[in-house]
N, C-alpha and C positions, 0 to 999 in steps of 0.2 A: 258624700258624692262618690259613683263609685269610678272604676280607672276608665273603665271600657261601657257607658253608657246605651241604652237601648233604646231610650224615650226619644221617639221623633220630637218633641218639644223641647229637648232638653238642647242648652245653648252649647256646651258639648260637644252634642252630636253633631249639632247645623254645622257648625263648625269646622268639625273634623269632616267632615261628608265637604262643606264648599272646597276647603283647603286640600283635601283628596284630590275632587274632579280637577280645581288646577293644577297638581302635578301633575295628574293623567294627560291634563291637554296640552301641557309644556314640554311633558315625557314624547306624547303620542307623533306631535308635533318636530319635533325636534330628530327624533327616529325616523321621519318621512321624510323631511327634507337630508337626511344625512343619507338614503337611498337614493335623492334624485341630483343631489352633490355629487356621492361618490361616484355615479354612473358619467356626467358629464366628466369630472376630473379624470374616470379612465378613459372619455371619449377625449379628449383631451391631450391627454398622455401620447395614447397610440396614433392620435392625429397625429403630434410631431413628429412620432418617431419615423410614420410613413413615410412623411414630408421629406428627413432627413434620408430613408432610405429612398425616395423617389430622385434626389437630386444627387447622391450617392452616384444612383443607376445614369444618370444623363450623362455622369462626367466623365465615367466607366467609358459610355457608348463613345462619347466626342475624343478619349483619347487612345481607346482602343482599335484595332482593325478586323477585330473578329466576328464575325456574322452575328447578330441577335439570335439565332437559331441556337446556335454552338452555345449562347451566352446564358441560354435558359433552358440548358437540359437539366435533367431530376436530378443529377448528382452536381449542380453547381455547389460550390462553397458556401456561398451564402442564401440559398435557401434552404441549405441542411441547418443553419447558423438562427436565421429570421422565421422558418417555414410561413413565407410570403408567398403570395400567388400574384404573378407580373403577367400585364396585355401590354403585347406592345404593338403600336401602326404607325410602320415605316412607307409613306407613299401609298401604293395600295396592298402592301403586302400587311399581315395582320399576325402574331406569335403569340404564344400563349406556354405558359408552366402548368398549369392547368386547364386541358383542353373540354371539360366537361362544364367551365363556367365563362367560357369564350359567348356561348349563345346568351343569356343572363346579363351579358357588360356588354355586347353589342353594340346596343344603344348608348351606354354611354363613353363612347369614343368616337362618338361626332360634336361633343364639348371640345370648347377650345379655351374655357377658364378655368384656373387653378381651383380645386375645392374637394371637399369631404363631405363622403357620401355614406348610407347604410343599404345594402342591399340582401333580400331575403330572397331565396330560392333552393324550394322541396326541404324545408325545414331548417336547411341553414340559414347561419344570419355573419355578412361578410362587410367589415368595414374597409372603404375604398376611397384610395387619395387618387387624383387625377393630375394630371399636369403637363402642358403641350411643349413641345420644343420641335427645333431644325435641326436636319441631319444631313451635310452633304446636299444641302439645297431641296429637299427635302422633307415637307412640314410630319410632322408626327405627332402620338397621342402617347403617354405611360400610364397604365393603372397598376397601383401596386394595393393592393387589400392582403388585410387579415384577418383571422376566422375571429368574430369578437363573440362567440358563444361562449366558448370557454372561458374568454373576462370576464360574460356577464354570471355564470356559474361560480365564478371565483369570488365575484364581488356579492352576491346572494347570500353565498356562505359567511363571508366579512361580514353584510347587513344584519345575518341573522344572529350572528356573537354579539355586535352591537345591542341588538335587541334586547336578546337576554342580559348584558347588562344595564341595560337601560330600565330594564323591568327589577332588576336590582335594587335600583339605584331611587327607583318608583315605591318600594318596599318600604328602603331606607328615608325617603322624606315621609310616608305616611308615621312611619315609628318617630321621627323626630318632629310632626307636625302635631302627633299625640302628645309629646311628652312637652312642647313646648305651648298648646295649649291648657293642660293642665296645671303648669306651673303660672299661666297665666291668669285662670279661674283662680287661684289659691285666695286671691283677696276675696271674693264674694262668699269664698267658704268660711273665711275667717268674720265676716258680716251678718252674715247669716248665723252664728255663733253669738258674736253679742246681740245680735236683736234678740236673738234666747236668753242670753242674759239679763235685758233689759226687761225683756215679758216676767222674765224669774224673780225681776225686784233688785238683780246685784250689780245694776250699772244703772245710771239716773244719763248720759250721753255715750256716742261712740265715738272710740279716738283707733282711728285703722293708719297705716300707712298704706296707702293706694298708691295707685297709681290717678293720673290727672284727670283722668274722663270720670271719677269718681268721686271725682272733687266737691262739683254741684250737688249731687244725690246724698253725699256725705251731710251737708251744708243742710239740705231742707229738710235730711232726716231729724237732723239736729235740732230745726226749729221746729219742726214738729213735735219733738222731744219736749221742746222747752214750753213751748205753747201747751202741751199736756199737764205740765207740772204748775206753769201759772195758775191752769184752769184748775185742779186739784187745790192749790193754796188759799185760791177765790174762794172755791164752796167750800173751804172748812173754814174760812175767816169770815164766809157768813152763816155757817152755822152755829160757829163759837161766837159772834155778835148778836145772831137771835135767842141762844141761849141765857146769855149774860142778861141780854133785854126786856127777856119775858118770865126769867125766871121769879125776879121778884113779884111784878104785878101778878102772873101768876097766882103765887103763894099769898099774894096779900088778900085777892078772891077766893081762892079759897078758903082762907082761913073765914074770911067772912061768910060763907055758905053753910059752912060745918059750925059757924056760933048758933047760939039759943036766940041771941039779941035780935029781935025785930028789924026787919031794914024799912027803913022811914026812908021817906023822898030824899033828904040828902046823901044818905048813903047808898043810895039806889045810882043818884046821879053821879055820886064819884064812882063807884064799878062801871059804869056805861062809858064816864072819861076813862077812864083805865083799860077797858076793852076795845072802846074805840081806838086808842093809844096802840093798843097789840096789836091790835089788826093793820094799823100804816106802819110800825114797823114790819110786820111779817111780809105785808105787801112790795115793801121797799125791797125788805132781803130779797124775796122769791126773785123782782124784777135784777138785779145786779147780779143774783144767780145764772141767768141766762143769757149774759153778757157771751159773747159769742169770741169778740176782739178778731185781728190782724191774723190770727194764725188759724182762722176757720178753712182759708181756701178757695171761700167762696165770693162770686160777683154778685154784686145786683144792680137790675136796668134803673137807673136814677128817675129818669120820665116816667115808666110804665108803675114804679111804686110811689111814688109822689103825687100821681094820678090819681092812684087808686086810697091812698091816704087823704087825700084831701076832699074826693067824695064821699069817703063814709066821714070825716069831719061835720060836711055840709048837715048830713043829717042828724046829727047829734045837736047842729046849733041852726034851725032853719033859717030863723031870723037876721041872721049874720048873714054877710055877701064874702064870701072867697075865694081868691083871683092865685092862680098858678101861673109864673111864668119862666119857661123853663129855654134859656137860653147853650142848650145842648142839643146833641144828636138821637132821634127818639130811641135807639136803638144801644145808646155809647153804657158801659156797665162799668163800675168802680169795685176794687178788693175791698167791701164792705159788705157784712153779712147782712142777707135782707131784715132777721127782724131787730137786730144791731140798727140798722138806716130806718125803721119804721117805729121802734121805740124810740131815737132821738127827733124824729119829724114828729112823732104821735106827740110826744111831751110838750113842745112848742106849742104846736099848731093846737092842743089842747087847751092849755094855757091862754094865748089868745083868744081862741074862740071862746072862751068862761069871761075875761075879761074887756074885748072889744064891746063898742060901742053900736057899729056898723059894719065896719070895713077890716079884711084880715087879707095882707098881701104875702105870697111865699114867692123868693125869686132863688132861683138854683142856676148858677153859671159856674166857668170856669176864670180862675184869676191867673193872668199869665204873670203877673209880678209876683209871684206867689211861689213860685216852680210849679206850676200848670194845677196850682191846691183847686178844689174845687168847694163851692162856696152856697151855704144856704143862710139867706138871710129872710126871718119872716118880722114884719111889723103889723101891728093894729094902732088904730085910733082909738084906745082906751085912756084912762085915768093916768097910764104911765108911773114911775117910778121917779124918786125924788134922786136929784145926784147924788147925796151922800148916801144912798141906800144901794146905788146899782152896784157899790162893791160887794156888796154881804148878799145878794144874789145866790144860791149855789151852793152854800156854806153850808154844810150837814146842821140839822139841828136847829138852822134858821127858818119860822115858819112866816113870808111875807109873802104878802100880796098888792096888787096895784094899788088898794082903795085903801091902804093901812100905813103905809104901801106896803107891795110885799107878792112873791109871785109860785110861793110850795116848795113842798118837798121834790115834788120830781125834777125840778132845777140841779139839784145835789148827785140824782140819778142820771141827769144828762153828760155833769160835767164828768162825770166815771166813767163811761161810755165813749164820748169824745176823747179823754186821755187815754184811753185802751188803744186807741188807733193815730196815737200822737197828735189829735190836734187841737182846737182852741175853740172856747165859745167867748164870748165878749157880748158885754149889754151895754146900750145905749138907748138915748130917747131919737126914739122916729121921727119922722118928719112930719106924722098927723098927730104928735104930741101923746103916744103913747108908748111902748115898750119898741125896741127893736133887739132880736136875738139874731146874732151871726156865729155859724159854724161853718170854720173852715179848715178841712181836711187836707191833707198832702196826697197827692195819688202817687 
């Protein structure tokens, strides 16, 4: 993986590109409002200060004797000190420090409520405190403003330092959203590693130290892992049992092919037993070869293949009557691979239909005593099986069937298949006095 990715796909990039745009919006954000902060905090500022020199001036006026005229000439003290600009209206006489923004404030010295105002005129921009008082019986107005351009110039310049370091600072979390990303990819690199190892043959599981969100993924790798290797041990334990199986009869035929000696009827019919022989073990293997089990991944719709199982049944055995009843949702699907669910149903329902008499019932429900297992049970009204025989049932090796009694070899192939997927088959006599087979699964 490399430091600085390019692949729009690559999680990486998504990454660093989302993590980006929210500094930007936090950065962009936060530099706007510290424009329209700081501009109130100076409006703010200079409001009291008005304030303070407005009430200043009142107290000036109430204990002084000297005309307002005198008191706002250009060389006063304290407008060389504030460079404030004062209206003052005593009665109907009207004074001004500045006699070119007398027209501009006019109007607003016919207010008689205390307040702070902004006034623009021919380009300047003049902040103005207001505030009425009495003089000698005498109602009056005080404006006192100051030129707020030059704040706002001053505070621009501030805003734009800020900026530039904000854009710093914007820099600086992309380089630490970098490096803190990548150190947080480290586990899928180190992943990505052993499953190369694992495809290479030098690791049979992975053992990573992750983090928690990797937990699960860990865990199904794992069983998929392990379900790989079962599946491997399967087919070479049935290859190494049809080898051992066949090897002899094999060799016993041939040798008999390659003699001089005549084959007369009985020894015709024991190579026919013999090759019949091969042929249901080869049949048995191949079917337990394609045992599927638990770690396929896959569902299947219990109704729609039980359905479909049990009419091509019908035509295999016309004469038999066979009743499906399926107390599930048509649509509800089980972690059971289909033809895993169609080889254990095929096998029964097989079975029955060769040995019934008339009547072959399949019922598929769900057992809530069970932990919600869910449950096929099929019976016929055949010849059945004797008690002491329903244990040997299943038993490799054991060849029964109902009229012997005794019910084959793919019993032995069921019960494999069923333990694949943890769960249990059991025989019992039906209630029409023949065979009943119950599998019942753990969902």
């Amino acid at each position: 993986m490399s430091f600085l990715p390019f692949d729009r796909r690559s999680l990486r990039f998504n990454l660093l590109i989302r993590l980006g745009l929210v500094a930007l919006v936090i950065v962009g954000v936060t530099w706007f409002l510290h424009g329209i902060l700081l501009r109130d905090l100076a409006w703010d500022f200079l409001g009291d200060r008005l304030r303070q020199e407005a009430r200043y001036t009142l107290d000036r006026l109430e204990r002084l004797e000297e005309a307002p005229s005198q008191w706002l000439e250009t060389d006063s003290p304290t407008r060389e000190v504030f460079h404030h600009l004062y209206v003052l209206r005593v009665g109907d006489r009207t004074y001004s420090s500045h006699p070119d923004w007398l027209a501009p404030l006019d109007s607003y010295l016919d207010g008689a409520d205390a307040r702070l105002f902004e006034v623009q005129w021919q380009g300047r921009q003049l902040l103005v405190y207001r505030d009425s008082f009495e003089l000698n019986g005498k109602p009056g107005v005080l404006l006192v403003g100051e030129d707020f351009a030059q704040v706002e110039d001053g505070l621009g310049a501030l805003h734009w330092w800020v900026g530039g370091i904000a854009g710093l600072v914007l820099v600086l979390l992309i380089l630490m959203n970098l490096v803190a990303v990548n150190r947080s990819l480290r586990p899928l690199a180190r992943l990505q590693n052993q499953l190369a190892e694992f495809q290479a043959g030098q690791r049979e599981r992975l053992d990573l130290d992750c983090p928690s969100e990797l937990d699960e993924l860990l865990i199904q790798l794992n069983h998929f892992m392990d379900e790989l290797q079962r599946r491997l041990q399967r087919s070479r334990e049935a290859v190494a049992n049809l080898s051992h199986t066949l090897q002899t009869p094999l060799a016993a035929v041939t040798q008999v092919l390659r003699g001089r000696r005549p084959i007369d009827d009985r020894r015709r019919q024991r190579m026919l037993e013999r090759l019949e022989g091969m042929q249901t073990q080869l049949t048995s293997g191949l079917r337990r070869a394609r045992f599927a089990g638990p770690g396929s991944a896959q569902h299947a719709v219990v109704a729609q293949e039980a359905g479909t199982l049990v009419d091509m049944i019908r035509t295999l055995y016309p004469d038999k009557r066979f009743e499906l009843e399926v107390g599930l949702p048509a649509k509800q699907s089980v972690a059971v691979e289909r033809q895993d669910l169609n080889e254990m149903l095929g096998i029964v329902l097989d079975n029955a239909g060769k040995w019934a008499h008339e009547h072959v019932i399949c019922r598929i429900f769900q057992e809530q005593a069970q932990d919600q297992g869910l449950v096929f049970e099929i019976e016929d009204d055949g010849p059945g099986v004797q008690a002491a025989a329903l244990s040997q049932l299943g038993e490799r090796g054991k060849r029964l069937d109902e009229s012997t009694p005794g019910y084959g070899l793919g019993l032995a192939i069921l019960k494999q298949i069923v333990a694949q997927y943890h769960g249990e088959v059991t025989f019992s006599a039906s209630k029409e006095e023949g065979l009943c087979v119950r599998i019942a699964l753990p969902l």
